[in-house]
KETIVEX-476868 format. One record per residue (C-alpha): residue number from 0; x, y, z. Coordinates in steps of 0.02 Angstrom, whole numbers, padded with zeros to 5 digits, m for minus. Layout:
! residues N
 pos      u      v      w
 NUM      X      Y      Z
...
This chain:
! residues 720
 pos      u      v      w
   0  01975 m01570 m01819
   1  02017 m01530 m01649
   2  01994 m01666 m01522
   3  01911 m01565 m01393
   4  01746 m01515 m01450
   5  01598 m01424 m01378
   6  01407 m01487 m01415
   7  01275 m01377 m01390
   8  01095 m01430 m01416
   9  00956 m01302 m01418
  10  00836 m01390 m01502
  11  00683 m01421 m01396
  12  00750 m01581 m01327
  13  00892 m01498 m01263
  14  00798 m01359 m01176
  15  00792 m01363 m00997
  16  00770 m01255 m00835
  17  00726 m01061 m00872
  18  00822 m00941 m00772
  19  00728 m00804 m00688
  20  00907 m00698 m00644
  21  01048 m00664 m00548
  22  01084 m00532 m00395
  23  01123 m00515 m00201
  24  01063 m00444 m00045
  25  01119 m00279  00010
  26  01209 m00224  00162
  27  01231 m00030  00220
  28  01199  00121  00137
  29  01333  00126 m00012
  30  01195  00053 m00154
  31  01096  00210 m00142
  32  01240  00293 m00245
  33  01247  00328 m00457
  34  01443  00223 m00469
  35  01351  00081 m00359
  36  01195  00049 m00452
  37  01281  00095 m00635
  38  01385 m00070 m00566
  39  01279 m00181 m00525
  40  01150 m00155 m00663
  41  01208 m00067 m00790
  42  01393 m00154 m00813
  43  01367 m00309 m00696
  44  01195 m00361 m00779
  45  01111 m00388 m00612
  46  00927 m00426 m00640
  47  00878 m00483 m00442
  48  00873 m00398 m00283
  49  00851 m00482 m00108
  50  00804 m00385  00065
  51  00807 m00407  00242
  52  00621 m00403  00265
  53  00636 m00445  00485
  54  00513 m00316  00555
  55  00579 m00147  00587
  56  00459 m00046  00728
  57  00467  00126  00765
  58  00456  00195  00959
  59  00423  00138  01100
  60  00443 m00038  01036
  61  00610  00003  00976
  62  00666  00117  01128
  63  00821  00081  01179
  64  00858 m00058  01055
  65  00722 m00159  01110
  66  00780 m00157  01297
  67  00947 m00218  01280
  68  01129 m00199  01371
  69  01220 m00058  01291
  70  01382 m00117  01200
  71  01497 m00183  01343
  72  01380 m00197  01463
  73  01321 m00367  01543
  74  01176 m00297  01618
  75  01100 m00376  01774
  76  01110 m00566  01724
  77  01299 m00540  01658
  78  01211 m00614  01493
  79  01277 m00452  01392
  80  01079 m00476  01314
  81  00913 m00457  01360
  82  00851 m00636  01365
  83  00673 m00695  01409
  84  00545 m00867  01340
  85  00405 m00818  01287
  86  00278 m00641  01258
  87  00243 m00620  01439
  88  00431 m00647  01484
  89  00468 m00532  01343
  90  00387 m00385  01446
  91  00465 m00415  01620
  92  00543 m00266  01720
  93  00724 m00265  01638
  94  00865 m00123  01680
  95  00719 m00035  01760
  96  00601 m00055  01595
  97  00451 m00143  01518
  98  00478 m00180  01345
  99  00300 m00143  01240
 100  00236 m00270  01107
 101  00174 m00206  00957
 102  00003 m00300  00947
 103 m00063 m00326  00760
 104 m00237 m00295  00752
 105 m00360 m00346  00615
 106 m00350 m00186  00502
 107 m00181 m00211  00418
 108 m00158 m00027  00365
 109 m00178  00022  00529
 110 m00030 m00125  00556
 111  00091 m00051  00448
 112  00071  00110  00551
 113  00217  00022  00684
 114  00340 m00007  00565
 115  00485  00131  00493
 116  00554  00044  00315
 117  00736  00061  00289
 118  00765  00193  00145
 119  00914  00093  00053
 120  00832 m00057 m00009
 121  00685  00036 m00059
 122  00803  00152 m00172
 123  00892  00023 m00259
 124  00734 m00084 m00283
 125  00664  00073 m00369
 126  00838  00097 m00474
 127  00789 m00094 m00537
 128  00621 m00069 m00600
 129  00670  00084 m00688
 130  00800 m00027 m00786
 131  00677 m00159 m00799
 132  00658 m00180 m01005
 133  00856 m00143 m01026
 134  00889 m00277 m00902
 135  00747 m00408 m00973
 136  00666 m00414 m00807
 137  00675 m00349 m00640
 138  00649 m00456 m00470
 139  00654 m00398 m00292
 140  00628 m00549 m00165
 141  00651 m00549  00017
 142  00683 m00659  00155
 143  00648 m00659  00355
 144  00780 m00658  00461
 145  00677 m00652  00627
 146  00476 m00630  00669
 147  00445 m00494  00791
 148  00543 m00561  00941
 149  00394 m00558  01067
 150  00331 m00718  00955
 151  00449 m00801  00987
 152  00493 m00944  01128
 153  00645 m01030  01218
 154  00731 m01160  01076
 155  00809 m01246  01244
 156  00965 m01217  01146
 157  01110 m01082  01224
 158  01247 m00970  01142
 159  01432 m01014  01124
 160  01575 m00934  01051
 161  01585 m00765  01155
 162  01719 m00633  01132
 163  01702 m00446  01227
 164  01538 m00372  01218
 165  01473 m00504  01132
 166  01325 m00631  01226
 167  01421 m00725  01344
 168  01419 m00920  01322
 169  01270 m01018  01387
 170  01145 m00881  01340
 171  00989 m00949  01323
 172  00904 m00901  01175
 173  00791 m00805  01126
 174  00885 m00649  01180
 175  00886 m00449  01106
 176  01060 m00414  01073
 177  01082 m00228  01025
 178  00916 m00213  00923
 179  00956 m00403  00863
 180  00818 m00527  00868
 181  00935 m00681  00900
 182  00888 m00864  00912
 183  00741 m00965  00979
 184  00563 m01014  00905
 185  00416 m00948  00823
 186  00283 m01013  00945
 187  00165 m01105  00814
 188  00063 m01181  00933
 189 m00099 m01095  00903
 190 m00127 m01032  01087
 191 m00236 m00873  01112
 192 m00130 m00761  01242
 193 m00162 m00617  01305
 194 m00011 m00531  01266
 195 m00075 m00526  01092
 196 m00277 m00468  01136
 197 m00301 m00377  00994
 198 m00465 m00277  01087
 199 m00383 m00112  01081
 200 m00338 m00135  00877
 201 m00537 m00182  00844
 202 m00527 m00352  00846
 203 m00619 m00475  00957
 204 m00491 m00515  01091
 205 m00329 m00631  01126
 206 m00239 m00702  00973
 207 m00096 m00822  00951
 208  00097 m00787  00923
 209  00059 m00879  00738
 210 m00077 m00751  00704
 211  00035 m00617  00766
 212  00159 m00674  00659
 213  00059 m00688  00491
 214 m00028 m00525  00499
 215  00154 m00426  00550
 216  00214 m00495  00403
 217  00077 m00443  00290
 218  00099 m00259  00364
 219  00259 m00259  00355
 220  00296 m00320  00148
 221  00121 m00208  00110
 222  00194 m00050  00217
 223  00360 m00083  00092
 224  00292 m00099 m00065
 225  00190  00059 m00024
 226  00327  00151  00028
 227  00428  00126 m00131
 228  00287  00082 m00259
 229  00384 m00082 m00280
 230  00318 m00283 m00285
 231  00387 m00432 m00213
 232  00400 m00569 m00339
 233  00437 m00687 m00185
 234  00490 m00718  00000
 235  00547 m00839  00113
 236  00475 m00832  00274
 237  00637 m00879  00361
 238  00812 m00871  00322
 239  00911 m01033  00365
 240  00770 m01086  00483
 241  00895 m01191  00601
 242  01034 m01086  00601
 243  01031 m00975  00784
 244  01156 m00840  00778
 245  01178 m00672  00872
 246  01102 m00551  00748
 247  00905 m00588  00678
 248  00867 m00767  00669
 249  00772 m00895  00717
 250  00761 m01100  00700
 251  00617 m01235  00642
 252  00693 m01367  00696
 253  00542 m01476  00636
 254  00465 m01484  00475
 255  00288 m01462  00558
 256  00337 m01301  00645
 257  00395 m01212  00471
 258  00216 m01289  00389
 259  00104 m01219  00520
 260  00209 m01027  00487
 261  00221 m01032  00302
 262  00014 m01088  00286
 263 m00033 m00942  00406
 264  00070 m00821  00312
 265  00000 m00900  00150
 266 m00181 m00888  00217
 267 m00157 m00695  00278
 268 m00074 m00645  00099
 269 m00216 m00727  00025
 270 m00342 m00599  00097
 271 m00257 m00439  00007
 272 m00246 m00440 m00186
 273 m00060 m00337 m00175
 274  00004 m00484 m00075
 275 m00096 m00644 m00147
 276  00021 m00621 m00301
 277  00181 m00641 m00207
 278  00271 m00814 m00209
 279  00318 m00899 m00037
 280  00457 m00987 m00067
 281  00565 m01100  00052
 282  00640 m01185  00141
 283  00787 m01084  00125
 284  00909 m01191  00227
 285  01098 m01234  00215
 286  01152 m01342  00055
 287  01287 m01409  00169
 288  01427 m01545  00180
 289  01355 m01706  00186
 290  01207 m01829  00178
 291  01167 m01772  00335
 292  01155 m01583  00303
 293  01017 m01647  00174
 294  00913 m01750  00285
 295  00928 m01733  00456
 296  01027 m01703  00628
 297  01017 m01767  00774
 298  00861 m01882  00858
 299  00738 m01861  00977
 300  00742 m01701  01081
 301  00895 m01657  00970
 302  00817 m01687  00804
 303  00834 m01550  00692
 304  00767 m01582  00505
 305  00841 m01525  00355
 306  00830 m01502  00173
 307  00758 m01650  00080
 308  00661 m01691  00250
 309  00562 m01525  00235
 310  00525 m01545  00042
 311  00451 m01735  00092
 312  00346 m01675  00225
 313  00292 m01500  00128
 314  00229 m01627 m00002
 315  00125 m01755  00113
 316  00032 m01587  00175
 317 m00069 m01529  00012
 318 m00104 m01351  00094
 319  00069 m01329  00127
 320  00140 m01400 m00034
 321  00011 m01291 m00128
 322  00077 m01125 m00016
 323  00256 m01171 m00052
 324  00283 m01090 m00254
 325  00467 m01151 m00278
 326  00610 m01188 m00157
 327  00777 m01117 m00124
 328  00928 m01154 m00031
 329  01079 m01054  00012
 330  01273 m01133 m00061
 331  01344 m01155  00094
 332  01444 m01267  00185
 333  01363 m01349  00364
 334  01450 m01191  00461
 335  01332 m01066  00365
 336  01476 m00955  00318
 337  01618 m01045  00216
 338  01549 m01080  00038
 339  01509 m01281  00003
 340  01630 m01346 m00085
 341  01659 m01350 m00280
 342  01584 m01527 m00327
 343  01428 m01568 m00368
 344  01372 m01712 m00241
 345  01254 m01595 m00142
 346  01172 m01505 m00302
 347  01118 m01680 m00347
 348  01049 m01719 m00219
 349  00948 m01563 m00196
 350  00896 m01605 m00369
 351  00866 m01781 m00371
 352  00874 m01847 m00211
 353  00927 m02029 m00171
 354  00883 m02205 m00219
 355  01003 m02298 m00097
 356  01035 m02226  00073
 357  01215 m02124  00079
 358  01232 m02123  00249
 359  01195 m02245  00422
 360  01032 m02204  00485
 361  00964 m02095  00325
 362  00822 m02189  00247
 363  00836 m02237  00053
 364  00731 m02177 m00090
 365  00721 m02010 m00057
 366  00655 m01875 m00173
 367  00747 m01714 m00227
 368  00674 m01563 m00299
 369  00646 m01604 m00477
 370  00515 m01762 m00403
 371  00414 m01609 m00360
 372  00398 m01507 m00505
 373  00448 m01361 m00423
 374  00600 m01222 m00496
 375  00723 m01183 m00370
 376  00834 m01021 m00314
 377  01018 m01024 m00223
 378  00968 m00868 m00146
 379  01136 m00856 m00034
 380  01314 m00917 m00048
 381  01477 m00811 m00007
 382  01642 m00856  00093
 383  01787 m00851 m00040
 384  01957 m00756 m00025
 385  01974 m00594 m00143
 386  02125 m00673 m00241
 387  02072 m00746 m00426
 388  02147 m00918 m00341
 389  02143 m00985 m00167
 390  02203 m01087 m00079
 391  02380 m01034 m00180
 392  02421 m01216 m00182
 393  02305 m01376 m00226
 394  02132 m01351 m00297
 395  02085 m01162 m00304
 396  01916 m01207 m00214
 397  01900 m01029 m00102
 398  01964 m00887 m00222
 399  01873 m00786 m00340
 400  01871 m00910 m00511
 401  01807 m01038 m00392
 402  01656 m00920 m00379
 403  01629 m00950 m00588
 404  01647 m01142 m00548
 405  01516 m01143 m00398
 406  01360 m01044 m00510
 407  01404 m01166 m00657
 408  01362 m01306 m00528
 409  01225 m01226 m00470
 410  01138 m01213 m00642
 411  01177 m01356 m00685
 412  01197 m01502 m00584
 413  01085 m01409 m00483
 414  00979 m01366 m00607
 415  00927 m01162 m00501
 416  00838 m01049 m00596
 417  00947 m00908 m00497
 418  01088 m00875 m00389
 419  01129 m00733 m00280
 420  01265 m00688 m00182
 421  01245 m00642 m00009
 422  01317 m00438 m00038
 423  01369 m00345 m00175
 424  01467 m00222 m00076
 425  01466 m00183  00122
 426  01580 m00016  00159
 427  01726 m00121  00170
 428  01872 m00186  00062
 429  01781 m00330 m00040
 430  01812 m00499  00083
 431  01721 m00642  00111
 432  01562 m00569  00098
 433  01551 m00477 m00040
 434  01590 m00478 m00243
 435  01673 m00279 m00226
 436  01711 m00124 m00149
 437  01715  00056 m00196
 438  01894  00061 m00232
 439  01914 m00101 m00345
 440  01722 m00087 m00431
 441  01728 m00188 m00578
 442  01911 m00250 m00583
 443  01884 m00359 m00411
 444  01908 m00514 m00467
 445  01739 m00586 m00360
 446  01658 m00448 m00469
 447  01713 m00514 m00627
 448  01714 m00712 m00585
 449  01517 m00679 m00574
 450  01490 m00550 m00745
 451  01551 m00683 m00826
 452  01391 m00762 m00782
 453  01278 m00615 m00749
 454  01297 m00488 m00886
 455  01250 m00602 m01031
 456  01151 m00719 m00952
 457  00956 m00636 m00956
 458  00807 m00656 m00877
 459  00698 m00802 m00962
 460  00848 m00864 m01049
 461  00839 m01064 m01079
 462  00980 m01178 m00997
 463  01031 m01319 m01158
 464  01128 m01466 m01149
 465  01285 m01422 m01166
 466  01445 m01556 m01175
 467  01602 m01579 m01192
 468  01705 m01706 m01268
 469  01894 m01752 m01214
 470  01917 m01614 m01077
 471  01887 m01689 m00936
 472  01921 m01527 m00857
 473  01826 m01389 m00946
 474  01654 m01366 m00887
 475  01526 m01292 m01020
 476  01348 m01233 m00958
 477  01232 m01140 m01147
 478  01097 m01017 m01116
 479  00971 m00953 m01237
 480  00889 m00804 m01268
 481  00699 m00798 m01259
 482  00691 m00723 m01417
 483  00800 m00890 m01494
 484  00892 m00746 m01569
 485  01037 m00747 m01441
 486  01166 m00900 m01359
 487  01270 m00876 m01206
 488  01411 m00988 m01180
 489  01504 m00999 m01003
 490  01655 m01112 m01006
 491  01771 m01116 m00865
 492  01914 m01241 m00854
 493  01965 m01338 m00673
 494  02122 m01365 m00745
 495  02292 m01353 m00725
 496  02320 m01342 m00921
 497  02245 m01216 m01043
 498  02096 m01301 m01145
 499  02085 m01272 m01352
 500  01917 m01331 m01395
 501  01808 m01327 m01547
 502  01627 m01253 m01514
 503  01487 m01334 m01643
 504  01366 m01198 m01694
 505  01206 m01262 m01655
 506  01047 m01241 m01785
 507  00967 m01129 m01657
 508  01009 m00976 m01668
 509  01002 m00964 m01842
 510  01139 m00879 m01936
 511  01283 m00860 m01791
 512  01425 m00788 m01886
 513  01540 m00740 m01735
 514  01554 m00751 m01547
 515  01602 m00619 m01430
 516  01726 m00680 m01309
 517  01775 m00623 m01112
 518  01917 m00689 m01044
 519  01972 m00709 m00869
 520  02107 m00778 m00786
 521  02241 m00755 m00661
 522  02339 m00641 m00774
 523  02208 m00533 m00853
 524  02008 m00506 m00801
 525  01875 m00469 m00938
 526  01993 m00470 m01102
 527  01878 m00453 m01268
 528  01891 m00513 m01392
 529  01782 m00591 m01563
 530  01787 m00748 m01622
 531  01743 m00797 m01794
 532  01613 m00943 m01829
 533  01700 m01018 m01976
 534  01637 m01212 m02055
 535  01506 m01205 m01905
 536  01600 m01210 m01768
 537  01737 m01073 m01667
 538  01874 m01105 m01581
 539  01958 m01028 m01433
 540  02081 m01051 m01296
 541  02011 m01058 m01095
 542  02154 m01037 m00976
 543  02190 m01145 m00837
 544  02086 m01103 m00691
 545  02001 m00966 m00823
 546  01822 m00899 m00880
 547  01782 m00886 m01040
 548  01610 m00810 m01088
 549  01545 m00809 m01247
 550  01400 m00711 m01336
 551  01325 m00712 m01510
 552  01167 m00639 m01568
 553  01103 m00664 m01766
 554  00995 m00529 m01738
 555  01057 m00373 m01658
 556  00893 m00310 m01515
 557  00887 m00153 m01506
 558  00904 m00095 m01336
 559  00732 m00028 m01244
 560  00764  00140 m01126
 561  00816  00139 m00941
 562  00803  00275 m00825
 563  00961  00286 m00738
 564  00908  00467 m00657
 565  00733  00515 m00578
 566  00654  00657 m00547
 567  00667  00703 m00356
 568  00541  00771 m00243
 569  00560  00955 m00188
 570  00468  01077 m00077
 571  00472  01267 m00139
 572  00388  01434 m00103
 573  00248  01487 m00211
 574  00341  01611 m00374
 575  00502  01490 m00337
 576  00574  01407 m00504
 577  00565  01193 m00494
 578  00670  01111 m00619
 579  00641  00929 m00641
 580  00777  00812 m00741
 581  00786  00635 m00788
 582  00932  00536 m00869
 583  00887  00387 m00983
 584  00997  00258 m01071
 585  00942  00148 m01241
 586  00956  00160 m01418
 587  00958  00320 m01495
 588  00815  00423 m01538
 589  00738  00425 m01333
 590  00590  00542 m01341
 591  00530  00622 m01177
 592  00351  00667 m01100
 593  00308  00742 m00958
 594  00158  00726 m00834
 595  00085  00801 m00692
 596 m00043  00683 m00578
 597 m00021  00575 m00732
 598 m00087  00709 m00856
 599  00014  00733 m01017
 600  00082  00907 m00999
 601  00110  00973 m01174
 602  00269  01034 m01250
 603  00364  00951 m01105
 604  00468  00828 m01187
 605  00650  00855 m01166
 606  00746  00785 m01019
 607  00707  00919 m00890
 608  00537  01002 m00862
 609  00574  01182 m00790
 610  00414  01294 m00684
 611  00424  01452 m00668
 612  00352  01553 m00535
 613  00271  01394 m00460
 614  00085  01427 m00414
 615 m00010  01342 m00277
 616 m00114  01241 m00397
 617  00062  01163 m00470
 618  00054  01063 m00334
 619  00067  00868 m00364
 620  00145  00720 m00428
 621  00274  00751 m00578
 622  00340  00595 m00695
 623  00413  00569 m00872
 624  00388  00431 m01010
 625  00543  00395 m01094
 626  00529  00312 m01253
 627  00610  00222 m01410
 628  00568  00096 m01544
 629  00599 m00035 m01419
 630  00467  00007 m01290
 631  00457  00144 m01150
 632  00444  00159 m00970
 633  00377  00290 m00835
 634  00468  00351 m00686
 635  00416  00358 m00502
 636  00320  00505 m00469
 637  00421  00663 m00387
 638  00312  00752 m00265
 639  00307  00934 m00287
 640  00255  01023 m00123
 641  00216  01214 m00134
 642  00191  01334  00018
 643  00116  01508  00028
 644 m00004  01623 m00061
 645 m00014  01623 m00242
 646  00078  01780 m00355
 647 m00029  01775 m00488
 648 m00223  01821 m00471
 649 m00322  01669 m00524
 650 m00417  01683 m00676
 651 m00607  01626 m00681
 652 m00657  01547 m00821
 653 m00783  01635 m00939
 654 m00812  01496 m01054
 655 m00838  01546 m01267
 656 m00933  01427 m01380
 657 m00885  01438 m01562
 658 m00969  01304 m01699
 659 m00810  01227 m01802
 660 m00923  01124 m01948
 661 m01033  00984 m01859
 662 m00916  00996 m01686
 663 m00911  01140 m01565
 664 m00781  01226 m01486
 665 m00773  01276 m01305
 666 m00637  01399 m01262
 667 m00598  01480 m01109
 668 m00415  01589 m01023
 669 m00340  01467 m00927
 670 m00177  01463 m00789
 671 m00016  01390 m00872
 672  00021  01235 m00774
 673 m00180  01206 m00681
 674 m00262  01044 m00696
 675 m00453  01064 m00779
 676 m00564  00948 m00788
 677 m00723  00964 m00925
 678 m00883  00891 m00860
 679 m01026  00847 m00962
 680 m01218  00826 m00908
 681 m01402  00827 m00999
 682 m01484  00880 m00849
 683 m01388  00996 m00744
 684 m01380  00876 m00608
 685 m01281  00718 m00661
 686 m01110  00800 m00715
 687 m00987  00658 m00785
 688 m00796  00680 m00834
 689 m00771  00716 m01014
 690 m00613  00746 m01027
 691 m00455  00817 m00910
 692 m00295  00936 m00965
 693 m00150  01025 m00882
 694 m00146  01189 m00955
 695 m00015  01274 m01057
 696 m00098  01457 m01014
 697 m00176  01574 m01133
 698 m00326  01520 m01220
 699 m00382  01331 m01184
 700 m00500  01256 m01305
 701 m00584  01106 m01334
 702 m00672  01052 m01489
 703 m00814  00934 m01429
 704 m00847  00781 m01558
 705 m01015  00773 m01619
 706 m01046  00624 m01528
 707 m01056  00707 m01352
 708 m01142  00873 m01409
 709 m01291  00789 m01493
 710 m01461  00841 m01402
 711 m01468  00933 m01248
 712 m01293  00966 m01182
 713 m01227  01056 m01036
 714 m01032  01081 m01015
 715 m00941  01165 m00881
 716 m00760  01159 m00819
 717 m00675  01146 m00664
 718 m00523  01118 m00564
 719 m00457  01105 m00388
């Protein structure tokens, strides 16, 4: 017997928070390639997306960056930044300019007509959805870096840390700093101005910078889900909401300013059934370095709440607390940018609060998440040094494997449903910010630290007690499948010493036999192997300061389709060819169907649909169904746009009526590829819609059940 042995316990006493998925935000334009988003879902596992949802307005509003100093230039107040206080500030004479507001009326369609929507998160939100049923689930949630800066007013806080062309130090904020919407506060305080009459937008005159606020927000998550015929599972109405920097951002210092934001946004969602379904979540702050960074900074003038503070005063307001879905927090340290460290003080906090105060001048008996019965995301964390292990000497605490160590604390001390990094890739050689690059790809070792985590790990899986006996070291997090058909084990050791342990089988799943094992450490990344389940238990080596991930399954899923290719728009000339392709991954055999304006087109069901001398009529919206025993799933529509005269002469229906036994048949030469609709009425002047086709060509018949021919019956056919 060995004397280091692993419990697991997924009975249903041992079950305990589910998690919803793993991901990051996105930064620059790399994601909308094949290699980037075959990484991150297809061979990272990545089942979560987050955006940057701070308003983006076309011209004027936009003109010249929103009225800033070019790069370099300290314009007239040597500030190197358009600063101003409040909406009427906002619009004074500046470098020989009045900056416009963008004033949200009541129609929010007409909103949405302000706002361009960047191209790159739509593209890889779409890339998610069509991977949706291979992944388990899909996600996309978004956060607010900044409202529209004309909402917002002076914090009475300044910039520091200036280098060249940067603000200079004492900058008051709010400022626009080359298009960036930096610092200062929402103004919640209710007041009609009229620097927001909405007259001119039909609406009944001045409103206030909160009502501003909630409908520009509506607009502008409606405008992107209609863009990119996606849905927002959640957002956060601000991102670290007292954290001023230079690019979008914006601070709350008190609880009662973020309430008054997040119940107007809550009330305006609540008005439009696409956006009433979206979660609100919050507060989204820093998990910090102390007791502190989970209360409170500051007093008086200078007070600034935080974490635990927000969650106690979200509670005591039932509309707020009833807005609020979950919470979420980002993993960082008090400086917003180095990640928090690799114990779990703060996580248990966040989870359970306190009972005795921690700190002078931090009251006692204070509750943490779980008091609320709330989940809760880590929707941001990043910071550590590209090597597997840094610092080289002392506790690795800022390399890669320190990564694997930081999510297991999350999960579970923490007890977070999901984790996210802050970006996958940014242009650059991977760094502080992000898990890869396009060189390294999947052997980075930030990349891997997290697969071991992310690729096995699936949406709706249960977290079980897991423990450990005599390794004080090795830290052991279980995860099972929602079909209790499937067990993920994550073990990664803290230690200078290599752990042998003995892993217990548990009684659920039934029938384990063997464990797939990835191994990581600072010799070798992602080494397979399979481990044998032999007297109920396996047993396997973790290297010091190494990941090992386990997987067993008793029943081998099989694996539904993805689209990994759509179908892209086109524009042609009428007697042009189109071809249309689609790639799909999943178990073998995928079957294919084609539609056009969601009309089965028949005999179209390989991989590509080809027209031929395109027609006018073919016109329209083109998609394809793939399909397996596991399930299927439809792609985005490709628009097909076609320009000129028809080459063919259009052929008028003459339609033939043949009995076939008690049914009749209605025939008729048709156009291969037209849409026709058959219409059915008793009276010649009620016409209903009996059934529609798209054509092959030649002869198209219908044989009419008995059921819709019985007594007087008129038919006739039609199409656009």
């Amino acid at each position: 017997m060995h004397a280091q042995v692993v419990s697991i316990d997924t009975s249903a006493a041992g079950r305990q928070q589910v998690i919803d998925g793993f991901g990051t935000c996105l930064s620059g334009s790399e994601a909308t390639n094949a290699w980037w988003q075959q990484l991150y879902f297809d061979d990272l596992g990545a089942t979560m997306l987050r955006v940057d949802l701070t308003p983006n307005f076309r011209s004027p509003y936009s003109d010249n960056a929103y009225n800033s100093p070019t790069w370099g230039n300290a314009g007239p107040d040597g500030y190197y930044a358009r600063t101003y206080s409040n909406a009427l500030d906002y619009k004074r004479v500046f470098l020989g300019r009045s900056a416009p507001i963008a004033v949200m009326g009541p129609n929010i369609d007409t909103n949405i007509g302000y706002f361009l929507f960047p191209s790159t998160p739509g593209a890889v939100a779409r890339a998610g959805v069509m991977r949706r049923l291979q992944l388990g689930d899909f996600k996309l949630f978004g956060s607010l870096w900044s409202p529209a800066p004309w909402a917002k007013v002076s914090s009475g806080n300044t910039y520091s840390g200036s280098t060249f062309g940067m603000p200079a130090d004492g900058t008051p904020w709010p400022f626009i700093w080359l298009g960036n919407f930096a610092g200062g506060k929402l103004d919640v305080s209710g007041t009609a101005l009229a620097d927001f009459d909405d007259s001119a937008q039909g609406g009944t005159g001045p409103t206030s910078a909160l009502t501003q606020f909630a409908r520009c927000t509506a607009a502008y998550v409606r405008g992107f889900q209609r863009a990119y015929e996606v849905q927002f599972y959640a957002i956060s109405i601000q991102n670290e909401l007292n954290f001023e920097e230079f690019y979008h951002s914006c601070t709350y210092p008190l609880s009662a300013q973020y309430i008054a934001a997040l119940k107007a946004v809550r009330a305006e969602f609540d008005k439009y059934p696409d956006l009433a379904s979206i979660k609100l979540m919050g507060p989204e702050d820093l998990l910090g370095g102390d007791a502190y960074g989970m209360w409170q900074y500051g007093a008086g003038a200078t007070e600034v709440h935080k974490n635990l503070q927000y969650l106690q005063n979200l509670a005591a307001d039932p509309t707020a607390a009833s807005a609020l879905s979950f919470f979420c927090i980002h993993g960082y340290a008090n400086d917003g940018v180095t990640a928090a460290g690799s114990t779990p003080t703060q996580w248990n906090w966040w989870l359970d609060g306190w009972a005795t105060s921690p700190a002078p001048g931090i009251p006692a008996n204070v509750n943490g998440t779980a008091a609320y019965g709330k989940k809760s995301w880590m929707t941001e964390t990043s910071g550590e040094a590209s090597a597997w292990l840094s610092p080289a000497t002392g506790f690795p605490s800022q390399g890669a494997w320190s990564i694997a160590l930081k999510i297991h604390q999350a999960l579970v001390a923490g007890q977070q449903s999901a984790w996210a990094y802050w970006q996958f890739t940014d242009g650059n050689a991977v760094g502080a910010s992000t898990l890869t690059d396009a060189t390294q790809r999947g052997s980075a070792a930030k990349y891997v630290a997290a697969k071991h985590f992310f690729r096995f790990i699936r949406p709706n899986a249960v977290r079980v007690g897991a423990s450990v006996a005599n390794a004080p070291g090795l830290n052991v997090g279980a995860y099972l499948a929602p079909s209790n058909t499937a067990l993920t084990v994550v073990l990664v050791n803290s230690d200078t010493n290599a752990a042998t342990v003995q892993i217990q089988a548990p009684a659920i799943p039934a029938g384990l036999t063997r464990f797939q094992s990835f191994t990581s450490d600072a010799n070798a990344l992602w080494v397979s192997n399979s481990i044998p389940i032999t007297g109920g238990a396996a047993v396997l080596t973790v290297p010091a300061y190494g990941i090992c991930t386990l997987f067993g399954q008793s029943v081998v899923a099989l694996i539904p389709p993805a689209i990994t290719q759509m179908p892209q728009s086109t524009n042609v000339n009428a007697g042009a060819a189109v071809r249309f392709s689609c790639a799909a991954t999943g178990d073998d055999p995928l079957s294919f169907q084609w539609f056009f304006n969601n009309l089965p087109i028949a005999g179209a069901t390989s991989a590509t649909l080809v027209l031929t001398n395109v027609q006018p009529f073919q016109a329209g919206q083109y998609s394809v169904q793939v399909t397996n025993q596991a399930g299927s799933i439809t792609s985005f529509p490709a628009s097909l746009g076609v320009a000129g005269q028809g080459t063919l002469p259009v052929i008028t229906p003459r339609i033939s009526v043949a009995r076939s036994g008690d049914a009749i048949q209605l025939s008729f030469q048709a156009d291969a590829g037209r849409v026709y609709t058959w219409l059915l009425a008793t009276n010649l002047a009620s016409w209903s819609v009996a059934t529609q086709f798209v054509s092959t060509g030649g002869l198209a018949q219908w044989l009419v059940p008995p059921s819709l021919s019985a007594g007087v019956r008129y038919f006739r056919v039609s199409s656009p």
